[in-house]
N, C-alpha and C positions, 0 to 999 in steps of 0.2 A: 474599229479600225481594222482593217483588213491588210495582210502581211503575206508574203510568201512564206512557204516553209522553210527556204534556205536563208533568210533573214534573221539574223542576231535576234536573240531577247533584248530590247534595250524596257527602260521606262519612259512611259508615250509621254510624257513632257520634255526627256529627252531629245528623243524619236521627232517629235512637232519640233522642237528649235531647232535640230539642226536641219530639215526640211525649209522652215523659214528661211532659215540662212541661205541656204542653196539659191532657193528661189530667189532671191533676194541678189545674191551676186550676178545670179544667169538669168537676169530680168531682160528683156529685152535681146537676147541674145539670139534664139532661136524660138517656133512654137509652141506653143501648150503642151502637144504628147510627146515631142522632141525633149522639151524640158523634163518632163517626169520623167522619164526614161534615162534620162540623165541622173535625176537626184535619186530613182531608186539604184543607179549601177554606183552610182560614189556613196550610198549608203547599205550598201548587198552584205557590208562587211568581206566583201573580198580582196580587200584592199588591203594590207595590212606591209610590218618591216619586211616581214618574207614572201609578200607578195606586191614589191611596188605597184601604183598606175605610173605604166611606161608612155611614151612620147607617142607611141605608134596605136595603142590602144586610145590615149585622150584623142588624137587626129582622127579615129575612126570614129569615136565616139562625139564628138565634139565640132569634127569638123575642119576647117583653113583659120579657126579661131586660133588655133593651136599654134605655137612658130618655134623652131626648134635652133633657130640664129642663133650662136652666142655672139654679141661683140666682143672687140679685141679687146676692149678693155676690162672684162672677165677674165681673159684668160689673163692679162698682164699683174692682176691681181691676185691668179691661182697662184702663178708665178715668185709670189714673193713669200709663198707659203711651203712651200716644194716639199714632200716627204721624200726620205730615201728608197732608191728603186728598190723592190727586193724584201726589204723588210716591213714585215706589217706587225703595226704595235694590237697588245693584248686592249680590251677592252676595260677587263678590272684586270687589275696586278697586286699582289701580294707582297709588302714592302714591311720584313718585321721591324718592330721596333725596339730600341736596347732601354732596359731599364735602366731607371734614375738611378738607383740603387747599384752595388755590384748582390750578383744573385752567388747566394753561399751553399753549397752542399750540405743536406740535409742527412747523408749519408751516418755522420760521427754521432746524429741524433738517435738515430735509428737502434730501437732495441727489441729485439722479435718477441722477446717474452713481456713486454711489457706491451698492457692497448694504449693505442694512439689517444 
């Protein structure tokens, strides 16, 4: 199997299914090298949380397949979800927790010439 060099290590069973899949959903969509050109840019590994595929890069790529509409009723549904302007919540948070127990000072135990 032949690979770019800028192409992820994956393992070529991997690599093969998710090639299938591609082909598979963008079956009839465009031609044969149109297509490949496709499944190698959605499989480049370029893609990633800190690199979305944006709207304007699938249209180029992809073509008028692409529709960037939302209906109103997306948004009527953002809408009922609404976060506060301004503030943006943490991703993980640190939330301690009180023991069952009351926690006693081990201070009055403490004797420096004696080992623990």
């Amino acid at each position: 199997m032949t690979r770019h060099s800028s192409t992820p290590r994956r393992p070529a069973r991997l690599w093969t299914r998710m090639k299938s899949l591609l082909r598979k959903i963008l079956e009839g969509k465009s031609d044969q090298k149109k297509l490949d050109t496709i499944i190698e840019e959605f499989l480049s590994g370029k893609y990633t949380h800190d690199h979305p595929f944006m709207a304007e890069e699938a249209q180029a790529l992809l073509g008028q397949c692409v529709q960037t509409d939302v209906p109103e009723e997306v948004y009527a549904l953002m809408d009922l979800y609404r976060m506060e302007a301004g503030r943006s919540r943490p991703g993980v948070e640190y939330v301690p927790l009180m023991s069952a127990r009351p926690i006693q000072s081990a201070s009055h135990d403490f004797h420096p010439e004696k080992p623990l």
